[in-house]
N, C-alpha and C positions, 0 to 999 in steps of 0.2 A: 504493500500500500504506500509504504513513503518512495519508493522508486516509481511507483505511479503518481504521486502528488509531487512530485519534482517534475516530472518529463512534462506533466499538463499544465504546471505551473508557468515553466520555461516555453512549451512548445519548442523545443530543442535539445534532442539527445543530448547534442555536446557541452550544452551548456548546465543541463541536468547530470551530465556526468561530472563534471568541474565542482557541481554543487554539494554532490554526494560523496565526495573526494575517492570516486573510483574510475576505471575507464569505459567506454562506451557500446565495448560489446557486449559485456555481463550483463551492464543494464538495457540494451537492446533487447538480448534473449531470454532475460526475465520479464520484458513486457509484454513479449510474446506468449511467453507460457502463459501470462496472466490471462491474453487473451484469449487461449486456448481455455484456458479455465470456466471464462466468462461465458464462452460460447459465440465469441460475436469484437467486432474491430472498435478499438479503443480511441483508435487516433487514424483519421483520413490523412496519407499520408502521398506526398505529391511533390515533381521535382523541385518547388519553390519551400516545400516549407509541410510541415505535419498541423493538422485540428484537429480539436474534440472532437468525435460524433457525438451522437445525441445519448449515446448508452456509456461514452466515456463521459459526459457531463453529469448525469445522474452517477456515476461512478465516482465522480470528485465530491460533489457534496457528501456521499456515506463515507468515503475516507476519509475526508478530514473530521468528521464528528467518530471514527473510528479510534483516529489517532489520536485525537484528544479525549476521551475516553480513557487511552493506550497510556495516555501521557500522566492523568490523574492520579491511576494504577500506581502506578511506578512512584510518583512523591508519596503517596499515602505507604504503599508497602515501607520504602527508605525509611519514614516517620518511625515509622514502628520495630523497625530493626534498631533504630538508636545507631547508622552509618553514617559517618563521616560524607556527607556528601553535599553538593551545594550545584544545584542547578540552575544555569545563568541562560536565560532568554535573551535571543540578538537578534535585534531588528535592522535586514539589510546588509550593514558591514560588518560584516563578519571577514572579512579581506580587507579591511581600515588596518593601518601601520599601528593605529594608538592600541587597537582592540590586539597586536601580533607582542605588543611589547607588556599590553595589561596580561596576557595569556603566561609570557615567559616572567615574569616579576611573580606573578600569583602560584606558580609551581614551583618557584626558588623560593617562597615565604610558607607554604603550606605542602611540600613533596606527600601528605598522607592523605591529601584531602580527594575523595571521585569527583572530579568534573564531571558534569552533563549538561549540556546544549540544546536548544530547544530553539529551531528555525521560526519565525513568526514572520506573517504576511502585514500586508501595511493593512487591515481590517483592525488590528489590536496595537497599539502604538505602547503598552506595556507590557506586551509579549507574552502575556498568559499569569502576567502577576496576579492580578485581581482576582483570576478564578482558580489561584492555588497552584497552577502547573510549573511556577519556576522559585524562587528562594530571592533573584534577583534580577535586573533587565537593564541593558546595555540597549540605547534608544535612542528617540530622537523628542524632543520638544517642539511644542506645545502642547499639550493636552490635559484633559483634568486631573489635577493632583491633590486630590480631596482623598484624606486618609495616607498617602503618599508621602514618603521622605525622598525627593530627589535633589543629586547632587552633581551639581554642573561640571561639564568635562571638556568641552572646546566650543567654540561656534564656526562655524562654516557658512558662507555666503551661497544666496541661493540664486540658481538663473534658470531659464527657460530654455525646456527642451524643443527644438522642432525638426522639420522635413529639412537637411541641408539644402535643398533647392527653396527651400519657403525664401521671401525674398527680407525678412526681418530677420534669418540666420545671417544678414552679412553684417547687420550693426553690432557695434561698439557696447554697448547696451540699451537696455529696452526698462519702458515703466509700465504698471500695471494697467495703466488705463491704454496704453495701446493697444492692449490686449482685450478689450473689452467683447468687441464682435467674434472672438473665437470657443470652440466648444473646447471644455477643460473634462479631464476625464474625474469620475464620482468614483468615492468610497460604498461597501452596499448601506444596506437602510440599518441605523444600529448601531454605526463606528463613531467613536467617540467626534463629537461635534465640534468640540475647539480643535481638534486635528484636523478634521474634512472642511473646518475654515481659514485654517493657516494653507493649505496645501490647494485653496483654491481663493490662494490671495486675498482672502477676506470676506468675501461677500458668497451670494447664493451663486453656482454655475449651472450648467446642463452637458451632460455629455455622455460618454459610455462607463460603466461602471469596471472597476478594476478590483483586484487584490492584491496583487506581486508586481514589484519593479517591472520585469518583462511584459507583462499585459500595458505599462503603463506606455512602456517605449513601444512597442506594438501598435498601439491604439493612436501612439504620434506616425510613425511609419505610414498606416494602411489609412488613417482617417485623417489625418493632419491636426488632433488634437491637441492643445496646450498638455505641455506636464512641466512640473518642475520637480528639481535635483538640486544637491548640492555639487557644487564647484570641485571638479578638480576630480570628478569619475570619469572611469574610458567609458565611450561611444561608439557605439557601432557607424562607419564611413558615413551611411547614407544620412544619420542625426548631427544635428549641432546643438550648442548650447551658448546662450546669450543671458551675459549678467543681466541681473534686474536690480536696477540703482535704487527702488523703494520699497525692497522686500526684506521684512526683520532677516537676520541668519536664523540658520538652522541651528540648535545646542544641540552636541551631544550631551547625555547626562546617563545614570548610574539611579534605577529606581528599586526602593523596597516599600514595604509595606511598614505605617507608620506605628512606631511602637517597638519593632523588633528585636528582639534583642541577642538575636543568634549570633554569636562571636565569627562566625565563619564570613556571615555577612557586611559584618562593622567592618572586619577588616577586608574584605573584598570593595569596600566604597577606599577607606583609606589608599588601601596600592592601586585604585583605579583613579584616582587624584593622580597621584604621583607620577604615576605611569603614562598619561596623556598631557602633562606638562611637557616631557621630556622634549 
C-alpha cells in the first residue's frame, strides 16, 4: 500500500522510487503484483506519462485511511512497550540540508533512540500530530497552533511556480495582485484554513484540488495553474519560478503538542534549533 501511495502520489515510478529510497524495478513489479491482486489496472499508463484509473482512485482513498490506521497501531503498541522511540513527521523536505544535519546531530546526541518517519501530504500541515501519529513534526508555517508549542527554525522566501513559456516566468518578480485573474490550485475540504490561506496568498481562490507537491507542479504543467514554493527547490525544465516581492516567507518550525513533556522531544526541538542555524 505505501509503494502504491507513492507511485499515485508522484505519478512517477522514478520519482516514487527516489521517495521510497529504493530503485524502480522492485517497485514497478510490486505494483504489478498488486494489480494482479486487484484484478484490474491501477494506473493508465502511456508514452507521456502514467494516471489513476478510476479503481486506482478509489484504491488511494482506502490506502491512505489504511495507512493511517497502520500508523496509529504502531504509536499506540510503542506506548505501551515503554520503547525508546520518537516519531518525527516531515512535511515535504525531507531532502532540506537543515533536516540532513538535524538527522546527523540527533543520532550523535541520542545513538539508542528508534527513529521513525512518517511522510505527510500538504492536507495536514502538522503531519499527523494532532491525531497522535507522530511525537513531533518538522513543517512549514502558518497554520493553527492552538494547543501547539512550535518552534521557529528558518524562513524561506516564497515565489510563484509557473509554465516556463507563461510569459510572467521571465520577470524579475511578481506581486500578488498580478496574479489575481489566474486559477491557484485548492487544499481538499477540511485542511487547516490558515494554511489553505497562506498558500493561496491570502484570500478565497478557485482551482483544482491537490494533496502532494507533485499534483501541485502537475496541475501548473497540464493547467497553467498558480502554485507557490519556497525559493531555492529544483524544477522540472518545463517550470519556473518567480519571487513574489509581497509574500510573508515561509518558516520552517519544529511542532509538538503543548504541554509535553517527553525528554526525547524537549531535546529533539533543542538540537533542531541548533542544527538549522548552522
Amino acid at each position: 500500500m505505501r509503494y502504491f501511495v507513492a507511485v499515485a502520489e508522484e505519478l512517477h515510478f522514478g520519482r516514487a522510487a527516489t521517495r521510497l529510497h529504493m530503485s524502480q524495478p522492485p517497485l514497478s513489479r510490486a505494483i504489478r503484483q498488486l494489480e494482479a491482486d486487484v484484478g484490474a489496472q491501477l494506473f493508465a499508463r502511456s508514452p507521456t506519462g502514467i494516471t489513476l484509473t478510476a479503481v486506482g482512485s478509489v484504491l488511494l482513498d482506502e490506502a491512505r485511511s489504511l495507512l493511517d490506521h497502520a500508523d496509529r497501531v504502531r504509536v499506540r503498541v510503542s506506548a505501551a512497550a515503554g520503547a525508546a522511540t520518537l516519531t518525527i513527521g516531515i512535511l515535504g523536505d525531507g531532502t532540506d540540508s537543515g533536516t540532513a544535519r538535524l538527522a546527523a546531530a540527533y543520532r550523535r546526541s541520542r545513538p539508542g533512540v528508534d527513529i521513525r518517519v512518517r511522510d505527510a501530504d500538504l492536507t495536514d500541515p502538522t503531519c499527523g500530530l494532532r491525531a497522535g501519529l507522530v511525537d513531533v513534526a518538522l513543517t512549514r508555517a502558518p497554520f493553527d497552533e492552538t494547543a501547539l508549542t512550535v518552534r521557529a527554525l528558518r524562513t524561506d522566501p516564497v515565489g510563484v511556480v509557473l509554465r516556463a513559456d507563461d510569459p510572467l516566468a521571465r520577470r524579475d518578480g511578481l506581486r500578488l495582485a498580478e496574479l489575481e485573474d489566474r486559477r491557484w490550485f485548492q487544499f481538499p475540504p477540511g485542511t487547516d484554513p490558515v494554511w489553505q490561506s497562506y498558500w493561496n496568498g491570502g484570500r478565497p481562490r478557485q482551482g483544482p484540488v491537490v494533496r502532494a507537491v507533485q499534483e501541485c507542479l502537475q496541475a501548473v504543467l497540464w493547467n497553467g495553474t498558480v502554485g507557490l514554493a519556497p525559493l531555492g527547490h529544483d524544477l522540472p525544465a518545463e517550470l519556473a519560478v518567480v519571487p513574489l516581492i509581497d509574500m510573508p516567507p515561509s518558516r520552517v518550525v519544529a511542532v509538538c503538542n503543548e504541554g509535553d513533556t517527553n525528554p526525547l522531544i524537549r531535546s529533539f526541538l533543542e538540537i533542531a534549533t541548533t542544527a538549522y542555524r548552522r
